[in-house]
N, C-alpha and C positions, 0 to 999 in steps of 0.2 A: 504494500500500500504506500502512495508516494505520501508525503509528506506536503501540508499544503503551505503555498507562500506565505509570509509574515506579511499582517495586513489582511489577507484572506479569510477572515477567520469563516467554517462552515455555519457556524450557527448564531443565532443574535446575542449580540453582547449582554450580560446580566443585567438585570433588572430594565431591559429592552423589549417592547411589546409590539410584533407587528401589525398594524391596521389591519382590519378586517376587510375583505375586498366589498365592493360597494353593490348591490342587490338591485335587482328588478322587481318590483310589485304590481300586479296589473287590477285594474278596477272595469269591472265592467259587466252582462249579464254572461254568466256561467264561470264568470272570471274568481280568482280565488276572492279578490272583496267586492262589496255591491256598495259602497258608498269611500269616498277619497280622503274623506274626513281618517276611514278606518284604517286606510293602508298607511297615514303619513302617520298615524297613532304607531303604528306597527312600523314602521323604518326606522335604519338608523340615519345619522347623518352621509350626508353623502347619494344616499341610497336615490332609484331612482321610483317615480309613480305613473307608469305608463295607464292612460285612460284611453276606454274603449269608446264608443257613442253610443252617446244616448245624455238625460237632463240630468245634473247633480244639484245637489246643495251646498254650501258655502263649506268651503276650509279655512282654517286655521294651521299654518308649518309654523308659527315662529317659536323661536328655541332649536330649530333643528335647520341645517343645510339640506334642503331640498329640491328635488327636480321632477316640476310636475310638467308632463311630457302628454298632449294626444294626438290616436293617431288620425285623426281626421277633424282638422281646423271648425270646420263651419257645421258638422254632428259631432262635436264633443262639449257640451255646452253646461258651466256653470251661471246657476240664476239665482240671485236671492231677491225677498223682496219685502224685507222688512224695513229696510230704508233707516234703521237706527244706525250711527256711526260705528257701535260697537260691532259689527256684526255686518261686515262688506264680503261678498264673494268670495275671495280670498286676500291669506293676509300670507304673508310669507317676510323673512327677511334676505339670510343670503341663499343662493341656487338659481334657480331658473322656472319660468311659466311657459311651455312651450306650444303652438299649434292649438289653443285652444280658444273660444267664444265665451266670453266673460261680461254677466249681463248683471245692474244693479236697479231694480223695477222702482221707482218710487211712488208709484201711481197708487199703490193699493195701502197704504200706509194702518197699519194695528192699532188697537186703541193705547196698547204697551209702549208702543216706542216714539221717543221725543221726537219725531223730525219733524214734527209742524212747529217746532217752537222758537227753532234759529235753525241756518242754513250749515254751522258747523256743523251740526250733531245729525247729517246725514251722510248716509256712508256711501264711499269710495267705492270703483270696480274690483278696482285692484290695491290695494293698501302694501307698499313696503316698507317700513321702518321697525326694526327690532334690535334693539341697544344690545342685546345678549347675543348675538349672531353676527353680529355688523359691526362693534366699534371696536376701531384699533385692531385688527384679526388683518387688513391688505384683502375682505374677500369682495367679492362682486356680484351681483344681482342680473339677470336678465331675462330679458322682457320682448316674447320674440315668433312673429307672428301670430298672433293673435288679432280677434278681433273682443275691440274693448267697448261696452255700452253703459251710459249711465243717464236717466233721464230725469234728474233734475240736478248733481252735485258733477265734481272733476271724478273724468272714467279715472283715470291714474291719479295718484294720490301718495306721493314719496316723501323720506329723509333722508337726507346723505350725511354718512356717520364719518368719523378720522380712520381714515385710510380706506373708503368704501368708494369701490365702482356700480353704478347704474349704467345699466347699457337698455335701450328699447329700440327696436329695430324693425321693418317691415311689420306694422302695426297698423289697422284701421282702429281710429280711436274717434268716440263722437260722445258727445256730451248734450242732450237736451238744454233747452230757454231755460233755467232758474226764474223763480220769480222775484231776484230781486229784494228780499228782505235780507237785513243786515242781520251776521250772529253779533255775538254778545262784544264781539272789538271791535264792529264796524263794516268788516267786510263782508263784498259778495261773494257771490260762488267767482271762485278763481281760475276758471274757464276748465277745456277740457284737462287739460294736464296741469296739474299744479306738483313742482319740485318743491323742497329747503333744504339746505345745509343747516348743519347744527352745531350749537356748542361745543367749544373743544378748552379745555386745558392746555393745550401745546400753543406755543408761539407761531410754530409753521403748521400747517394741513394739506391734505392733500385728496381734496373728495373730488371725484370725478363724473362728469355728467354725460355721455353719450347718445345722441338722438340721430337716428341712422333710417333713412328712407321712410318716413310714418306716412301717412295721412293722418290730420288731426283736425277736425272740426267739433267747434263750441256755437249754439245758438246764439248765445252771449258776445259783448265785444270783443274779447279776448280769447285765445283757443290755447294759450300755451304763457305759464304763467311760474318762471323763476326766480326764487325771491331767498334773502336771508331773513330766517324767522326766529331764530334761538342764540344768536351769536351776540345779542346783549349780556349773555355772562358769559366770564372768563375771555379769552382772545377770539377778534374774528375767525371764523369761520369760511374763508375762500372757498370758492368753488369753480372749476374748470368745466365750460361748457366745447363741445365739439359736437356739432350741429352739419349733417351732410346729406341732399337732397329729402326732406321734408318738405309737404305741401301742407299750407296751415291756412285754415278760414274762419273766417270773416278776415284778412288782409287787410282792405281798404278803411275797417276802425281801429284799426289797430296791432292785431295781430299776434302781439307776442309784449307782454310784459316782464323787465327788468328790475331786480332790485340789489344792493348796496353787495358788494365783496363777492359777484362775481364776475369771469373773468371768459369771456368767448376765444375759443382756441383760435389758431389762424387758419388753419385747417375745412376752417367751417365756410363751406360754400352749398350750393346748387339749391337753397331753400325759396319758398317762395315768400318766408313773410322778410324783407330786408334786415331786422335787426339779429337775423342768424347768420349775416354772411359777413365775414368779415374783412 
């Protein structure tokens, strides 16, 4: 038996644990789960949640790195319609939403949930922000091919944590008229996609924004709305926006709203609302 090089060693070093390799879960009828909720309960990090077609009800990943994956874009379809902010389609922090139809009804609103009362406390299509998965980790979010529905609040609905990537890409995203009542700081609905960056502790940050071929329309004047919302404590908050071939409507009111500590890549061209090209 040869002897093995120095440095070689054949088996992991003490008190060394190799990751588990990462799993496929599928959801769907006859599939091992019938609801997505149950398979992302059952994953581990990493893992992925391939969906079949057919109508789901709202997940919740955050706490865990996950990649909910279907195979057929426009019949794999989450819907909720409770319209309370606690409780949007899905919530996810870091991993991936892939090939799926992502719908938030607010038309039929329960006598339970707030959302007649301010326009914050109505939920998102898509909700990404999880402090336990996303800050300080370098990991990344993405958001990718889909189609995103929300008829009265923003379909996407983001944070971007220190050291977090959002990437959304080949995305139809549309956002219903709001009606224009102010929540409790003033604001409206902040068109179809509304970003933030968040407070950081560090002097430097490095969150990143990626918006990569979408369509995105808002009834609203706005369709697309990045802003710093939490960098009043401790150090700004910067944020790197890279913006490339996006079409965004309503254009001619406006288009795309801006706010304080961030920063458009140079990178970013082929958009249609001008304040993404730079």
């Amino acid at each position: 038996m040869g002897v093995a090089a120095a440095g070689c060693a054949r088996w992991p070093a003490p008190g060394h644990i190799s990751p588990s390799p990462a799993s496929t879960l599928t959801v769907g009828p006859g599939k091992r789960y019938s609801t997505i909720q149950a398979a992302v309960d059952a994953a581990k990090p990493g893992d992925t949640v391939t969906i079949f077609p057919g109508t789901y009800g709202r997940v919740s990943a955050f706490g865990k790195k996950i990649h909910l994956v279907g195979t057929d874009r426009d019949r794999c379809i989450i819907l909720d319609s409770s319209a309370d902010y606690y409780t949007p389609p899905v919530e996810i922090g870091a991993g991936s939403v892939r090939n799926l139809t992502i719908i938030e009804d607010h038309s039929k609103p329960t006598a339970a949930t707030k959302a007649d009362s301010f326009a914050w406390e109505r939920a998102y299509s898509i909700h990404v922000e999880d402090y336990t998965t996303c800050y300080d980790k370098h990991d990344q979010t993405l958001i990718d091919n889909c189609v995103v529905r929300n008829t009265k609040r923003a379909a996407l609905g983001m944070g971007l944590y220190r050291s977090h990537t959002i990437i959304v890409s080949n995305c139809d995203i549309w956002s219903g008229k709001p009606d224009r009542t102010p929540d409790k700081s003033g604001d409206f609905n902040r068109g179809a996609v509304y970003f933030h960056n968040q407070k950081t502790n560090h002097p430097t940050d490095d969150q990143h924004l990626k918006l990569l071929n979408n369509k995105i329309h808002c009834d609203d004047k706005i369709s697309l709305w990045i802003g710093d919302t939490f960098a009043a404590s401790g150090f700004p908050a910067t944020m790197d926006v890279l913006a490339q071939g996006n079409t965004c409507t309503p254009v001619a009111t406006g288009g795309v709203g801006f706010n304080r500590h961030v920063t458009l890549a140079p990178g970013s061209h082929g958009n249609t609302a001008p304040a993404l090209n730079a």
